[in-house]
C-alpha positions as semicolon CSV with decimal commas, in nm:
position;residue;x (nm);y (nm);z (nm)
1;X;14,356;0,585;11,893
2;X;14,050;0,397;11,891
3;X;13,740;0,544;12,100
4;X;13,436;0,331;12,231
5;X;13,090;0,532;12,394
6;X;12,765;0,386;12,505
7;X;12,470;0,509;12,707
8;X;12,200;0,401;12,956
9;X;11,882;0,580;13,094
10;X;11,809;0,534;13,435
11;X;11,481;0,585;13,653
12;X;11,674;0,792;13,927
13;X;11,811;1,102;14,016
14;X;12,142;1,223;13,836
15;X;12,258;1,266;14,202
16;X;12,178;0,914;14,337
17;X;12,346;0,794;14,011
18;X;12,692;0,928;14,056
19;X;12,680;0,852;14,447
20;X;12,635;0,513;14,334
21;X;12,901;0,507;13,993
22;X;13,146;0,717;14,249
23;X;13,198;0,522;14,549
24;X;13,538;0,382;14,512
25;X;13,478;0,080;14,753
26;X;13,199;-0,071;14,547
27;X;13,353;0,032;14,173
28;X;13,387;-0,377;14,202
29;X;12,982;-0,406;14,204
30;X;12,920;-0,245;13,862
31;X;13,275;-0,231;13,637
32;X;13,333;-0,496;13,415
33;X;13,375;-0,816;13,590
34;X;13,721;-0,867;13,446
35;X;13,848;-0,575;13,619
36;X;13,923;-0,490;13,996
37;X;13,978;-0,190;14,149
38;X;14,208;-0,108;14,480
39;X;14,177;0,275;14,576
40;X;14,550;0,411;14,750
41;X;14,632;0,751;14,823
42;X;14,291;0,871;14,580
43;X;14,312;0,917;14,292
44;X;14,610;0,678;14,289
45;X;14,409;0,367;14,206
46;X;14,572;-0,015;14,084
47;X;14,398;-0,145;13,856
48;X;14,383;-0,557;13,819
49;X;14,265;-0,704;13,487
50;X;14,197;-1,051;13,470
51;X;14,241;-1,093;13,103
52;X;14,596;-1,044;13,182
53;X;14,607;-1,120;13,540
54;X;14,807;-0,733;13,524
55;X;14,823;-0,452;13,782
56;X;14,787;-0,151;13,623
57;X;14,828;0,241;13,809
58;X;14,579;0,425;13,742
59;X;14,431;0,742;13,842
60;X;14,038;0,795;13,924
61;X;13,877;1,138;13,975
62;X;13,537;1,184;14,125
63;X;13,407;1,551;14,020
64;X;13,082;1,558;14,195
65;X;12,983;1,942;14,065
66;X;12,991;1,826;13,706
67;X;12,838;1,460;13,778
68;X;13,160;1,312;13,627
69;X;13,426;1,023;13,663
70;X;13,754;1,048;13,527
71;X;14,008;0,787;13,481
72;X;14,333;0,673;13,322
73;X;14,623;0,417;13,387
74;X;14,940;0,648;13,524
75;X;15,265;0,584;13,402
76;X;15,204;0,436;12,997
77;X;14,918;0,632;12,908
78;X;14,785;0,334;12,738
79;X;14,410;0,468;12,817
80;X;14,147;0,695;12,937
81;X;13,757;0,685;13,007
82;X;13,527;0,875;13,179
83;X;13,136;0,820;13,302
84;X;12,901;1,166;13,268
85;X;12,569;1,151;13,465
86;X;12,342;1,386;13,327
87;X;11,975;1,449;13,424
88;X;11,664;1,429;13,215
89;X;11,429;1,569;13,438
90;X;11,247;1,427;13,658
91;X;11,391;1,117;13,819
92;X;11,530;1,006;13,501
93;X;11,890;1,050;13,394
94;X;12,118;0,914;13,117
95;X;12,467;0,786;13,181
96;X;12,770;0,796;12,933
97;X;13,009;0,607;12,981
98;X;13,382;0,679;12,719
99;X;13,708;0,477;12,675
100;X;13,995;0,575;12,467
101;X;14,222;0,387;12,380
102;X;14,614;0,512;12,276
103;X;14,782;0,193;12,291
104;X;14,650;-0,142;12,092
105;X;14,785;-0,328;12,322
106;X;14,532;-0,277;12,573
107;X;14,191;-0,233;12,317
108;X;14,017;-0,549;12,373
109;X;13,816;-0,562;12,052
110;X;13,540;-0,389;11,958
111;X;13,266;-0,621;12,103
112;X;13,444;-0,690;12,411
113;X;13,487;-0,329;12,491
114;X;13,092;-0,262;12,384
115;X;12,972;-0,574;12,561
116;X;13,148;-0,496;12,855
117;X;13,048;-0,119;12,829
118;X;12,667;-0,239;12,826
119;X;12,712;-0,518;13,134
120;X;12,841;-0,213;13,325
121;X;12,617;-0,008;13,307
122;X;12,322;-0,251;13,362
123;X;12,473;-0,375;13,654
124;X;12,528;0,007;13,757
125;X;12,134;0,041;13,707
126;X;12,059;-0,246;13,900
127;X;12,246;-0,139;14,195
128;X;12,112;0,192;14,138
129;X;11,741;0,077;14,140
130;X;11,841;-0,140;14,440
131;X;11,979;0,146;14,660
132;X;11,717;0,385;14,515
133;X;11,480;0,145;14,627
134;X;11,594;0,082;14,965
135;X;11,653;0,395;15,082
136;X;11,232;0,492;14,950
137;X;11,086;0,219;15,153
């Protein structure tokens, strides 16, 4: 098993964090761009990766009351993540985001998997400062 975690502070609310990480229709807007997620019957998710131009089924758990996303493809087991918003007081919080990975087959690499781990969650910032910032002014 190989396991991959990075982190990102953020100049918002935990709350307005996970509102943004969480909303299934707009996962697109802030995962890594090589990957595409359809919601079905929640948290029955397919998963599309471009890298191998696959469909993968997944499952995807929002749990709001612990500021946490949980995921994992469904039938091979071949991984899990999951994304933990905590808050730093303030309007500040830090965001975790954790892959594991059972199955080689689907561990990109070590700097794929970190690079992509660090475009995620600065786009995730970005459209966190963005809706932060709309919905103050």
């Amino acid at each position: 098993m190989t396991e991959y975690e990075r982190s990102r502070t953020m100049s918002a609310q935990p709350e307005h964090v996970f509102d943004q990480a969480a909303d299934v229709g707009q996962l697109d807007t802030w995962l890594p761009e090589a990957l595409h997620v359809e919601a079905g019957d929640l948290p029955a998710v397919t998963v599309h990766e471009d890298r191998t131009d696959e469909d993968t089924s997944a499952l995807l758990r929002a749990r709001r009351e612990q500021m946490r996303l949980e995921w994992g493809t469904r039938d091979q087991g071949g991984y899990t993540g999951w994304l933990q918003v905590a808050g730093l007081g303030g309007d500040v919080s830090e965001v975790t985001v954790h892959l594991s990975f059972f199955d080689d087959s689907h561990d990109p690499g070590e700097k794929a998997v970190r690079d992509a781990l660090d475009t995620s969650l600065q786009r995730l910032e970005e459209r966190v400062r963005l809706r932060v910032g709309h919905e103050g002014g």
